[in-house]
Residue frames relative to the residue before (quaternion, step in Angstrom):
aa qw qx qy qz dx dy dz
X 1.0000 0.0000 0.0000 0.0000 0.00 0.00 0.00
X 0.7571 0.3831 -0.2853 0.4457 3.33 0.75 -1.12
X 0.4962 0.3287 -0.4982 0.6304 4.34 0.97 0.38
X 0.7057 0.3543 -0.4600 0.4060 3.52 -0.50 -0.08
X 0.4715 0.4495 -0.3958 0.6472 4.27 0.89 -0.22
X 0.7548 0.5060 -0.2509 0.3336 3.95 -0.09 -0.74
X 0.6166 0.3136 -0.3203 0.6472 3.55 1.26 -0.99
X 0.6145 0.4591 -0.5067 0.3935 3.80 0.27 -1.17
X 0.6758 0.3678 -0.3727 0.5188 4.20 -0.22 -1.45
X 0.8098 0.2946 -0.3748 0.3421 4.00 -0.11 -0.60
X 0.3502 0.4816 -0.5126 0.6186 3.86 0.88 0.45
X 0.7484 0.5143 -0.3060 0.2860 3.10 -0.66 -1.57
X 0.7586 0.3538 -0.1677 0.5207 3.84 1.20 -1.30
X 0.6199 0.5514 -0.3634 0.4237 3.26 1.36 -0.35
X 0.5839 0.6239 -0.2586 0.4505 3.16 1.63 -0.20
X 0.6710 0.3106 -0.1518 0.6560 3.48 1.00 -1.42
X 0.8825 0.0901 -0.3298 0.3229 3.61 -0.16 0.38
X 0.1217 -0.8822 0.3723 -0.2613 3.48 1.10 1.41
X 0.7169 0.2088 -0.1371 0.6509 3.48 1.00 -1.39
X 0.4296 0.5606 -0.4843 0.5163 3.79 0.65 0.17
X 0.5741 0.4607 -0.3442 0.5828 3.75 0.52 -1.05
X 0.8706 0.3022 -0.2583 0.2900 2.87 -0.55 -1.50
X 0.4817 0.6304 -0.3315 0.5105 3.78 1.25 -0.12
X 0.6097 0.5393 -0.2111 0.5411 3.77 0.80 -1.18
X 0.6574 0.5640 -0.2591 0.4273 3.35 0.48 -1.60
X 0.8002 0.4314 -0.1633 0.3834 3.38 0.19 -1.49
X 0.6255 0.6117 -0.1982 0.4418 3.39 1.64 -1.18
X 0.5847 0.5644 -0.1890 0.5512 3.38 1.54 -0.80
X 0.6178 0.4637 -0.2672 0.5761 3.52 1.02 -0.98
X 0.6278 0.5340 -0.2825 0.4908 3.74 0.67 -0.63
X 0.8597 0.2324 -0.0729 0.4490 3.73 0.71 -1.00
X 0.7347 0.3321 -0.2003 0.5566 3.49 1.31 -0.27
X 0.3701 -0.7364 0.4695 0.3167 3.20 1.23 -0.94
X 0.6063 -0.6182 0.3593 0.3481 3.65 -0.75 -0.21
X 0.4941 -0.1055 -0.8618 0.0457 1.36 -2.34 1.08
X 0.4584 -0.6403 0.5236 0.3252 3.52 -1.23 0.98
X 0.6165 0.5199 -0.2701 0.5260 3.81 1.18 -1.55
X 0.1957 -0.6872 0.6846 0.1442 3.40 -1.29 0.69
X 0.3087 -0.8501 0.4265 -0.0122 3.73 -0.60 0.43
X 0.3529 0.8549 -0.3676 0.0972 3.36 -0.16 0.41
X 0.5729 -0.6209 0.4586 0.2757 3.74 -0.55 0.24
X 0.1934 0.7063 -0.6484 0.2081 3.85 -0.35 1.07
X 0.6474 -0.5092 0.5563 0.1099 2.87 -2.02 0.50
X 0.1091 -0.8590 0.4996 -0.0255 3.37 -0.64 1.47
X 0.8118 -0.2426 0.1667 0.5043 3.56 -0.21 -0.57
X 0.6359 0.3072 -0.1726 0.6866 3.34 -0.62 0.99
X 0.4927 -0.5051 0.6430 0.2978 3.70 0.46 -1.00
X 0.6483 0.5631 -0.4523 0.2411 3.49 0.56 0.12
X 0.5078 -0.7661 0.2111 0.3327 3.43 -0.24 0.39
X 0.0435 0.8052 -0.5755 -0.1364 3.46 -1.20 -0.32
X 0.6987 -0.4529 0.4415 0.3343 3.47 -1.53 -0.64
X 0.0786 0.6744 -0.7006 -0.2194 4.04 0.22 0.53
X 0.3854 -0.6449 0.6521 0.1014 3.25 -2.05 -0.11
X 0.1048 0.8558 -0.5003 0.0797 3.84 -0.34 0.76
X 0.6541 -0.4162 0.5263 0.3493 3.40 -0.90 -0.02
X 0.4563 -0.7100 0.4835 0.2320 3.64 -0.54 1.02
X 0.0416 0.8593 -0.5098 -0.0031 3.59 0.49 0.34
X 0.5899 0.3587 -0.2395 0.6826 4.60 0.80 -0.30
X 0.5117 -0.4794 0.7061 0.0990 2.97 -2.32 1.02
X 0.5188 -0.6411 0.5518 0.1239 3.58 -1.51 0.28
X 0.2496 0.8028 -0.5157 0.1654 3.42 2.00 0.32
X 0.1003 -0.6659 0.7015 0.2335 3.73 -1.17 0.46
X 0.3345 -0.4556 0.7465 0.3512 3.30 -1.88 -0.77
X 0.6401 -0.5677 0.3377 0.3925 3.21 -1.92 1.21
X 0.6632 0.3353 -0.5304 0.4080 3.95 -0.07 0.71
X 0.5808 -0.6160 0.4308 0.3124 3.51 0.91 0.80
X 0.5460 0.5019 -0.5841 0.3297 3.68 0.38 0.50
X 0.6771 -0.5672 0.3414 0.3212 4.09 -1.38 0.05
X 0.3393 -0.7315 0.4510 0.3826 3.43 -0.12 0.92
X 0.6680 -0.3944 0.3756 0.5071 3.52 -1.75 0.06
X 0.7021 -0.4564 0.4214 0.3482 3.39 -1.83 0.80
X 0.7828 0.5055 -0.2946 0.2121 3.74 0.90 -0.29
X 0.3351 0.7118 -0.1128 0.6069 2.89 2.71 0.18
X 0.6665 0.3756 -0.1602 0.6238 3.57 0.99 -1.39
X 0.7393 0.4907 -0.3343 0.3176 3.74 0.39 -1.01
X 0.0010 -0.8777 0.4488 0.1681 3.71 -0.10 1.23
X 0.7513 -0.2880 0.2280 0.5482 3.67 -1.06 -0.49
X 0.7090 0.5157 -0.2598 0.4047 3.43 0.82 -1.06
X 0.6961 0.4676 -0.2535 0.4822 3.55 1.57 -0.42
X 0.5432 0.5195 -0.4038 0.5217 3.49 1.26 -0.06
X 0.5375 0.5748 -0.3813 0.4851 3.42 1.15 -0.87
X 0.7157 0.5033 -0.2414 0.4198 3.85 0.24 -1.34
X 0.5036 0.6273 -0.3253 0.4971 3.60 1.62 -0.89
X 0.7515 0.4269 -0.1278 0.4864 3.30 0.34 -1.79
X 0.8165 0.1244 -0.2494 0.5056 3.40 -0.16 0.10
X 0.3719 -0.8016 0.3637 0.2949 3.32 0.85 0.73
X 0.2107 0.7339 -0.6001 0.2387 3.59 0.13 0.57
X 0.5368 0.6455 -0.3688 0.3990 3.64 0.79 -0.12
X 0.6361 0.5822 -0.1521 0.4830 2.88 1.84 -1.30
X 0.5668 0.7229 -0.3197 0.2325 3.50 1.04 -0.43
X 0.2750 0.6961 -0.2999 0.5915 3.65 1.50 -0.25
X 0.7836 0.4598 -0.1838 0.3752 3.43 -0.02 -1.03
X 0.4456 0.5744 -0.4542 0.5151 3.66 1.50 0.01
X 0.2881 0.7816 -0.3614 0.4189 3.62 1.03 -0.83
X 0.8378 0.3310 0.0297 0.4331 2.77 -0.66 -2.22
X 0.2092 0.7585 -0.4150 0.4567 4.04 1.15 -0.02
X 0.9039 0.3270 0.0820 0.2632 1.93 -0.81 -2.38
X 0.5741 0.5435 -0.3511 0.5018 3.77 1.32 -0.60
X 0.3414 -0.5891 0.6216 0.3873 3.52 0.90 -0.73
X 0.3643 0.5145 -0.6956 0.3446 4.11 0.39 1.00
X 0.8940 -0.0702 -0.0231 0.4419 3.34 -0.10 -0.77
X 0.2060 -0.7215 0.6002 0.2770 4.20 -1.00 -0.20
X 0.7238 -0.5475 0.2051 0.3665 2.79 -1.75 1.01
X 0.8465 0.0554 -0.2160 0.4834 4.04 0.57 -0.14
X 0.0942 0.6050 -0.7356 0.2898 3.79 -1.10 1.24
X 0.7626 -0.3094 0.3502 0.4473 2.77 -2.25 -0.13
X 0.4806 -0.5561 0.5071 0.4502 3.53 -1.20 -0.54
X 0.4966 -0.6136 0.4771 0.3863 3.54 -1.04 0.57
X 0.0518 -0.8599 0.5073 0.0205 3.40 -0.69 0.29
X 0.7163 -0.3590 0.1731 0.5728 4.36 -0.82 0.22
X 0.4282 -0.5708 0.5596 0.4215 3.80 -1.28 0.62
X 0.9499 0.0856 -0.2915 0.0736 3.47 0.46 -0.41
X 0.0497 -0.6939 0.6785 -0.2360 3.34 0.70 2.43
X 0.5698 0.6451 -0.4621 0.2136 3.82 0.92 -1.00
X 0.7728 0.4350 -0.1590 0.4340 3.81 1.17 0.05
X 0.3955 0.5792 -0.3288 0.6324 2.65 2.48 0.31
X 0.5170 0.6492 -0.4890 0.2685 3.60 0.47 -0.53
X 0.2631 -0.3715 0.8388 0.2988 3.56 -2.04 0.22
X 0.7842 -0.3626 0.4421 0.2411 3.33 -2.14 0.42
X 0.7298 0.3839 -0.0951 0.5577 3.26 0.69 -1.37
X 0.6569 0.4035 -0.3649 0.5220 4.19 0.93 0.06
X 0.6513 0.5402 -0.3409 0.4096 3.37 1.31 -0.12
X 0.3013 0.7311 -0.3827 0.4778 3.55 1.80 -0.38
X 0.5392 0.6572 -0.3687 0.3761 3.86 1.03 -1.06
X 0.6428 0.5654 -0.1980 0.4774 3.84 1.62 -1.05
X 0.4442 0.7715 -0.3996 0.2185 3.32 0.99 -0.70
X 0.7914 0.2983 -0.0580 0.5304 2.95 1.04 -1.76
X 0.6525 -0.3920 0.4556 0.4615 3.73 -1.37 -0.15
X 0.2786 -0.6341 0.6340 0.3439 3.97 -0.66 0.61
X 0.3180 -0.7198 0.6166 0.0241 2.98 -1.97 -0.08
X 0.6620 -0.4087 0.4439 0.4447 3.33 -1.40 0.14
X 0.8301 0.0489 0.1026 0.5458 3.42 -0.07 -1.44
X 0.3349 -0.7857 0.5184 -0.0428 3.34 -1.14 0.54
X 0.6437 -0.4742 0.4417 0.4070 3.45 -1.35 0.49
X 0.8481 0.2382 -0.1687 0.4421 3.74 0.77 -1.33
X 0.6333 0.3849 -0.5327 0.4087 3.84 0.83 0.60
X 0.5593 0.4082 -0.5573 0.4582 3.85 1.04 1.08
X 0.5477 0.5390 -0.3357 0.5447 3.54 1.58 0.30
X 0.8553 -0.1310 0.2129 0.4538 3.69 0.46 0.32
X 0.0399 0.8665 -0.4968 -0.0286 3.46 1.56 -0.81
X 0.9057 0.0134 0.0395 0.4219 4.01 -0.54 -0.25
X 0.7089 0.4547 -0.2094 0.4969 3.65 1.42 -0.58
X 0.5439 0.6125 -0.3288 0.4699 3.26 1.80 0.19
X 0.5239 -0.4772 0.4231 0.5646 3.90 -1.02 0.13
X 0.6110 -0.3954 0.5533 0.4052 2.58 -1.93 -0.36
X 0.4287 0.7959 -0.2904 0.3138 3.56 1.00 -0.48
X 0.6734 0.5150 0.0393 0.5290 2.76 0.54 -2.76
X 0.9333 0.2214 -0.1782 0.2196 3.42 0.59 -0.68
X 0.4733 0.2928 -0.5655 0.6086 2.84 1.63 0.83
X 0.5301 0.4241 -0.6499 0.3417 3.88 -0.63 0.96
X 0.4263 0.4651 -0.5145 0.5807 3.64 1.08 0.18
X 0.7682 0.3580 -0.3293 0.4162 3.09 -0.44 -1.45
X 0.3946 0.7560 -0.3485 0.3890 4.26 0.68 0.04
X 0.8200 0.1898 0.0466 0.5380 2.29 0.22 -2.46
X 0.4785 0.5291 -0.4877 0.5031 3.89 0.87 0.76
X 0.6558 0.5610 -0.2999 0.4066 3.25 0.77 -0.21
X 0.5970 0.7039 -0.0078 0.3847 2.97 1.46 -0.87
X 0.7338 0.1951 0.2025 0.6184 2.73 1.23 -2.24
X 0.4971 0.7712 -0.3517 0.1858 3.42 0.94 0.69
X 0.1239 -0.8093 0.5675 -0.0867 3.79 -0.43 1.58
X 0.6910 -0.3038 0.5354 0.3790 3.24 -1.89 0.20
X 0.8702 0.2708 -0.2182 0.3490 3.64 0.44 -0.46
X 0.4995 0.5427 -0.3670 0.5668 2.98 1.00 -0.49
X 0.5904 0.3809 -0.4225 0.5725 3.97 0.30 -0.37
X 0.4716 0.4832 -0.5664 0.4726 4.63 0.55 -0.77
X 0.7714 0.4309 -0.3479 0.3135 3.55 -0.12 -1.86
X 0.5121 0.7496 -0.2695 0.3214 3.38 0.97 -1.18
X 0.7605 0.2541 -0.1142 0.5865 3.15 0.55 -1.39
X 0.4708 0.5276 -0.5337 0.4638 4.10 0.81 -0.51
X 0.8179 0.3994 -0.3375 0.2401 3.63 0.00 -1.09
X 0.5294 0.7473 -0.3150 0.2492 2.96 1.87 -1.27
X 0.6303 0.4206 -0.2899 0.5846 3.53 1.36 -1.74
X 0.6704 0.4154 -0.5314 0.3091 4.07 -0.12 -0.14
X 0.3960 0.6392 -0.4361 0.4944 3.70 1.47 -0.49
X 0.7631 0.4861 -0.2193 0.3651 3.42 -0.18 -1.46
X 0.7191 0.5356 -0.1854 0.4020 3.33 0.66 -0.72
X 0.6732 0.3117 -0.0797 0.6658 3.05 1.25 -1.21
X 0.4229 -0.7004 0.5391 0.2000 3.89 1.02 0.39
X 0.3672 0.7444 -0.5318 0.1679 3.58 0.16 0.45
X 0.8918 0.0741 -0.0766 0.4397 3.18 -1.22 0.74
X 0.2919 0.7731 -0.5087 0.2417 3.70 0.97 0.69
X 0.8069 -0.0663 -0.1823 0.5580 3.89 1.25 0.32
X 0.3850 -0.6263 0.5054 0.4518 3.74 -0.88 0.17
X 0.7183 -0.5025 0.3514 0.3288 3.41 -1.61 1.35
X 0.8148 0.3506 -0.1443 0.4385 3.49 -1.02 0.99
X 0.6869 0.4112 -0.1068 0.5897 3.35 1.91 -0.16
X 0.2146 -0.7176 0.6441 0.1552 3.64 -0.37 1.08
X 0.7943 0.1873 -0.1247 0.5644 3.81 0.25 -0.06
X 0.5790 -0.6122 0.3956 0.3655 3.54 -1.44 -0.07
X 0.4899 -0.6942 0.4374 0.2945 3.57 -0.79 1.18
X 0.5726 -0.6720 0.4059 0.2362 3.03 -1.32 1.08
X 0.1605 -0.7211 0.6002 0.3065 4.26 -0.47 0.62
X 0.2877 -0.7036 0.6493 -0.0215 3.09 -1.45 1.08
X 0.6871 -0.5680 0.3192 0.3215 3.36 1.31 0.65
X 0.5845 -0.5004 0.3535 0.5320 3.97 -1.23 0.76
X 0.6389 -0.3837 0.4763 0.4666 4.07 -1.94 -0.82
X 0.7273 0.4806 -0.3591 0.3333 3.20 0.16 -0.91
X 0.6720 0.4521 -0.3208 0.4910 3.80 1.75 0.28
X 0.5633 0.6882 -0.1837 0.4188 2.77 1.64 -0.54
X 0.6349 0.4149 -0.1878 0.6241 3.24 1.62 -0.53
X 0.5388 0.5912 -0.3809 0.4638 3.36 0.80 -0.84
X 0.7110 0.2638 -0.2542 0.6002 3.98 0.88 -0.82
């Protein structure tokens, strides 16, 4: 029931917000330049991998040995904008429709945290990730890394037909109100580096 709600709601938006895309799309090509699609390799169910898709949202600035400046250099006005109101995120119906990811789960996140897990943060795979989530109407970005995989846990756990409604009700009041889109003191999302007891171990 709950893939067959996912292709039907992610058609359905790919439909009614089409010229939006195609507006973004072009607007991105205009201000970043190309590729408009960012790309990248995450972990899906099970951990297996795939391709998420996003809205190009950073510049390609180097420094004079040609390497990428920090994410706070690349990240322009027009990409914080695309951040906040998620629209960056919009691509990612796409991925839906493949059956990579569905509209609520954990969030996908770097292939390599998979080796950062504790046992019990890896439970986060179990299920199909998602757009939105249990923990980004719980704090989304301004939470630990911690805090937010025990949401993303206890969604796993406690997952219903409804609890995904509320899920997504809160998701669009989030957006709107722009909440929690980084943790104070961060222009992007801080990198997890895994529990101490691994941290020392390296």
């Amino acid at each position: 029931m709950k893939r067959v709600i996912d292709i039907f709601i992610s058609f359905f938006l790919l439909i009614l917000l089409s010229v939006i895309i195609v507006i973004v799309a072009l607007l991105v090509r205009w201000k970043l330049g190309s590729p408009i699609i960012f790309k990248q390799q995450r972990p899906g169910l099970h951990g297996m991998p795939f391709f998420i898709y996003k809205f190009r949202t950073m510049t390609d600035a180097r420094n004079n040995k040609g390497d990428l400046l920090p994410d706070e250099f690349r990240l322009t006005s027009f990409g914080k904008f695309l951040r906040k109101t998620s629209l960056d995120e919009l691509p990612q119906l796409i991925n839906i429709i493949k059956g990579d990811i569905s509209l609520v789960g954990p969030r996908p996140l770097l292939m390599e945290y998979l080796q950062l897990y504790t046992p019990e943060q890896a439970r986060r795979h179990d299920v199909r990730p998602g757009i939105t989530g249990w923990a980004q109407i719980n704090g989304r970005n301004a939470i630990t890394w911690e805090e937010k995989f025990k949401l993303d846990v206890w969604y796993v756990d406690h997952q219903s037909l409804w609890l995904d409604i509320k899920i997504l009700f809160f998701t669009v009041i989030k957006v709107f109100k722009s909440e929690g889109i980084n943790k104070q003191g961060h222009v992007t999302v801080e990198s997890f580096r895994g529990n101490k007891e691994k941290e020392e171990i390296s």
